[in-house]
N, C-alpha and C positions, 0 to 999 in steps of 0.2 A: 519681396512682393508676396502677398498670400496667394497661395491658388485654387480658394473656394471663398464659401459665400460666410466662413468660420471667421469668427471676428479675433481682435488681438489677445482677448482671454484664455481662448483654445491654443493657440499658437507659443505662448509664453514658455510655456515649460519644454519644451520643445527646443525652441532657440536658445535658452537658457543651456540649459542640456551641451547642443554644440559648441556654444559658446565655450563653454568650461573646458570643454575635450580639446577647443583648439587654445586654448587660453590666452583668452581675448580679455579685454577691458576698455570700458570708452563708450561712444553713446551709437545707437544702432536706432536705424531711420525703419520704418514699415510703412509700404503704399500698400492701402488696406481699399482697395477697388473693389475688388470682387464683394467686400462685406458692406463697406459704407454707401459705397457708386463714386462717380467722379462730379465731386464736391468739396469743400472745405474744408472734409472731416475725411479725408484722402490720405493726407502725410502724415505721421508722428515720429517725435523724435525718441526716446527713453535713455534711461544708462545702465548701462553692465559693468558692474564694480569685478568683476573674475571671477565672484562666486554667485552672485545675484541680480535680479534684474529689478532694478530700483524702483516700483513704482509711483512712488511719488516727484519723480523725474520727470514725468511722462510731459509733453508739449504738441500742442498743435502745430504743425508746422503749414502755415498759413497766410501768404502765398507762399505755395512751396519753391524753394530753388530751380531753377532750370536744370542745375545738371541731376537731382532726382528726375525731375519729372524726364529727360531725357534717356537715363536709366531705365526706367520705367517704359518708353514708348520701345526702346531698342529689343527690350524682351519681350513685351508684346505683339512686335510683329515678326520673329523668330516661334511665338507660342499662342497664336492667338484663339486655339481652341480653349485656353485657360478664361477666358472670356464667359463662356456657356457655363461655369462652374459657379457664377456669383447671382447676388441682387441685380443685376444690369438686364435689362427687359432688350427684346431683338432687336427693337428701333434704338435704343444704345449704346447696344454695341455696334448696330449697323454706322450711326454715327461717331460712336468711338474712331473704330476700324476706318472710316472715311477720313478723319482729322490725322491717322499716321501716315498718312498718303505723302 
């Protein structure tokens, strides 16, 4: 999950990065809330070949899976000041925050 309002272009190199350190390979999901809101354009999937992160991989994932999106609701209400970091306006996340109840 991101934890600002930074979209998946800022983040890449980044994940990338760990990924390699922990040498990884296979396709990696981002719930990109905090940048897009909670919409459509929420999940993606990409691939990490062990040295790279493939962009031409990249997929909506739309509807997403329940157990991301369960994923997703489990850290946000353990971190929900991560909230205040993105595009999402008071009313919602006040809504958000209502719907992990």
């Amino acid at each position: 999950m991101s934890k600002d309002y930074r979209g998946m272009n800022f983040i890449l190199p980044f994940v990338s990065q760990e990924l390699k350190e922990k040498s990884f390979a296979g396709f990696i999901v981002f719930d990109l809330l905090l940048s897009n809101g909670n919409n459509t354009g929420r999940y993606f999937q990409i691939y990490f070949d062990g040295r790279d992160i493939k962009k031409e991989s990249i997929k909506k994932l739309f509807p997403a899976p329940q157990e991301y999106k369960t994923m997703s609701n489990k850290f946000l209400k353990r971190h929900p000041e991560v909230l205040n970091n993105g595009v999402l306006t008071q009313t919602d996340i006040r809504h958000f925050t209502e719907s992990l109840k």
